[in-house]
C-alpha positions as CSV (number, residue, x, y, z in Angstrom):
1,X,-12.4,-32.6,-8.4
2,X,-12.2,-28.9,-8.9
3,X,-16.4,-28.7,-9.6
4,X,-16.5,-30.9,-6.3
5,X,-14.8,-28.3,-4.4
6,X,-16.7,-25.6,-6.3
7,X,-20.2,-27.0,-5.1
8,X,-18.8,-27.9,-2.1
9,X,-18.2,-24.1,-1.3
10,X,-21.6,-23.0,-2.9
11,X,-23.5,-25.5,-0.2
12,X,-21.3,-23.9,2.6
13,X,-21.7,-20.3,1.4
14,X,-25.4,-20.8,1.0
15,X,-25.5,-22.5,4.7
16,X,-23.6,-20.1,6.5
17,X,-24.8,-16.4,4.5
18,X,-24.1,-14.0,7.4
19,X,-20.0,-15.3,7.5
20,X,-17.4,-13.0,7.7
21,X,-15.2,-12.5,4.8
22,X,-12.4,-9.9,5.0
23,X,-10.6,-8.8,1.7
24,X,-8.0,-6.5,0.7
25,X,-9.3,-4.1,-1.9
26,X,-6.9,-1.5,-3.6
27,X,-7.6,2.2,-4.7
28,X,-5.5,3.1,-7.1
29,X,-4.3,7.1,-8.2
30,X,-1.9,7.6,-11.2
31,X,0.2,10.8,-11.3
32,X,1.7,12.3,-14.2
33,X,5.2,13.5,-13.7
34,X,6.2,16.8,-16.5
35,X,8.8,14.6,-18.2
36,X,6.3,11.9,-19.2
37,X,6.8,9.2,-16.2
38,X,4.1,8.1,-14.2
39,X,3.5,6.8,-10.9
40,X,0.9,4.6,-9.4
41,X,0.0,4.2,-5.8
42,X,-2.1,2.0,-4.6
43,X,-3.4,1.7,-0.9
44,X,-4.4,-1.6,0.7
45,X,-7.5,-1.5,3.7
46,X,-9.9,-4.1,4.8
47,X,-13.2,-3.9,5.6
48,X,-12.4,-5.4,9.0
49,X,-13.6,-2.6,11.6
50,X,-11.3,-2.4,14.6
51,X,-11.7,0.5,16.8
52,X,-8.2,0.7,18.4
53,X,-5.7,-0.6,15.7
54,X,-4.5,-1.3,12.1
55,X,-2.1,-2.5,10.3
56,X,-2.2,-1.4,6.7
57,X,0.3,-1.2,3.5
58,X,0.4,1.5,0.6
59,X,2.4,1.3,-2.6
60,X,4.0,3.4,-5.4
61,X,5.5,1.9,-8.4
62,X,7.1,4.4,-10.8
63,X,6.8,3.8,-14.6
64,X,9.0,5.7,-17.5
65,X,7.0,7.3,-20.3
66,X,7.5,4.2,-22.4
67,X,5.3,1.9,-19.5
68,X,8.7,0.4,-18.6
69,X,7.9,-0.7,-15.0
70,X,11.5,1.0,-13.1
71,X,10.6,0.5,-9.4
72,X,8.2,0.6,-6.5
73,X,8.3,1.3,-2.7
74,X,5.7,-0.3,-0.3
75,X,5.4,1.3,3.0
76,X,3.9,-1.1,5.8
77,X,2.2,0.9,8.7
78,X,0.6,0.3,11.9
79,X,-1.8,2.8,13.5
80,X,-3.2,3.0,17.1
81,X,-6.5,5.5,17.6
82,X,-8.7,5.8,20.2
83,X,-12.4,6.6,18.4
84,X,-13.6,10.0,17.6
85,X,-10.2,11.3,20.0
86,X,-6.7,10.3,19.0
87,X,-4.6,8.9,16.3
88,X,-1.1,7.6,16.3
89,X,1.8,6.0,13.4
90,X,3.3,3.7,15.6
91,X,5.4,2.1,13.4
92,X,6.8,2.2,9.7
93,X,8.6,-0.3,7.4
94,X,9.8,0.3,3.9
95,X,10.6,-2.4,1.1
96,X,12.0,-1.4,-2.3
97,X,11.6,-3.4,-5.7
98,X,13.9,-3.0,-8.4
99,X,11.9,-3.8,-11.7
100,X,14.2,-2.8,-14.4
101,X,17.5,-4.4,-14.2
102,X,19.2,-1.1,-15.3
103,X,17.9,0.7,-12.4
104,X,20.4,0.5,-9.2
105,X,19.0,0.7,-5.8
106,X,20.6,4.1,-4.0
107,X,18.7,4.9,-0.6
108,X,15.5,4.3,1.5
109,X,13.8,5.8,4.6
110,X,10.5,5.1,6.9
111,X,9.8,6.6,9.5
112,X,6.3,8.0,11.7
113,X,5.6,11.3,12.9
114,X,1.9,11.9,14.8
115,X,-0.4,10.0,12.6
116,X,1.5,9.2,9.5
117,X,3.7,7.1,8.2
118,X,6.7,8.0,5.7
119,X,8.8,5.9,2.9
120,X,11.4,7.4,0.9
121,X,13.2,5.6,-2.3
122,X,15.7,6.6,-4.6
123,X,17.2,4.9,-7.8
124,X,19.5,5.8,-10.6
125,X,17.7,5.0,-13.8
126,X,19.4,5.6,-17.3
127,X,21.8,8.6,-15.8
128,X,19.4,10.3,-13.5
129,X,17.8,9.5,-9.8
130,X,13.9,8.9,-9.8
131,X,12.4,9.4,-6.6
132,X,9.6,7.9,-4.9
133,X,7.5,9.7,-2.1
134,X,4.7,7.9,-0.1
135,X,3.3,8.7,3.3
136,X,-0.3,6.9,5.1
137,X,-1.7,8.7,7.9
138,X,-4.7,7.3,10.5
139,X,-7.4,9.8,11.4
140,X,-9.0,9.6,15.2
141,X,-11.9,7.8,13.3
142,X,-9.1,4.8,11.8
143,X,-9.7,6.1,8.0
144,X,-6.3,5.4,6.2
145,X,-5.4,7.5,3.7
């Protein structure tokens, strides 16, 4: 049933070559903290061009020297721009995962000021906080970054 499907997909692919097929590709950027941690962020775009919105998400997960996955913070943003003459954050939203069951949650923060977008998160992890910074801005041509 599966190679059914599979073919099935391949006839319709071939059929229809010009469709279009959006998908989410991350870049990735790893940051090495003095005491050994680590953090990874990751930002999420499309290849959909819009010229007067988007919606896109960035994330940071921070890692202890021994790879021990603690915690990440994903900041949700929307943009509005006008091509080539304005850019705008218009909105924000921050979500925290707790990886390590040791870790306790203490405090978060979004917000959007001109054309970027801000998430805060803090968490104590074995007797100390560990702090995770992430901001997106929207230039007046709609690159995220």
């Amino acid at each position: 049933m599966k190679k059914l499907f599979a073919y099935l997909f391949l006839v319709i692919c071939l059929l229809f070559p010009k469709c279009n097929v959006t998908t989410a590709a991350p870049n990735y950027n790893i940051q090495y903290l003095e005491n050994g941690d680590y953090i990874i962020t990751e930002i999420y775009t499309s290849d959909a061009t819009s010229r007067t919105a988007t919606s896109k998400s960035k994330k940071a997960s921070y890692y202890s020297q021994d790879h021990i996955f603690i915690f990440s913070i994903t900041i949700y943003a929307s943009f509005d721009y006008t091509y080539g003459v304005r850019a705008s954050a218009t909105s924000a939203n921050a979500i925290v995962n707790i990886a390590d069951s040791s870790a306790v949650f203490k405090s978060k923060n979004s917000y959007v000021s001109g054309n970027t977008a801000y998430g805060t998160a803090t968490v104590l992890y074995q007797g100390s906080n560990k702090t995770l910074n992430i901001n997106m801005s929207c230039d007046i041509y709609g690159n995220i970054s």
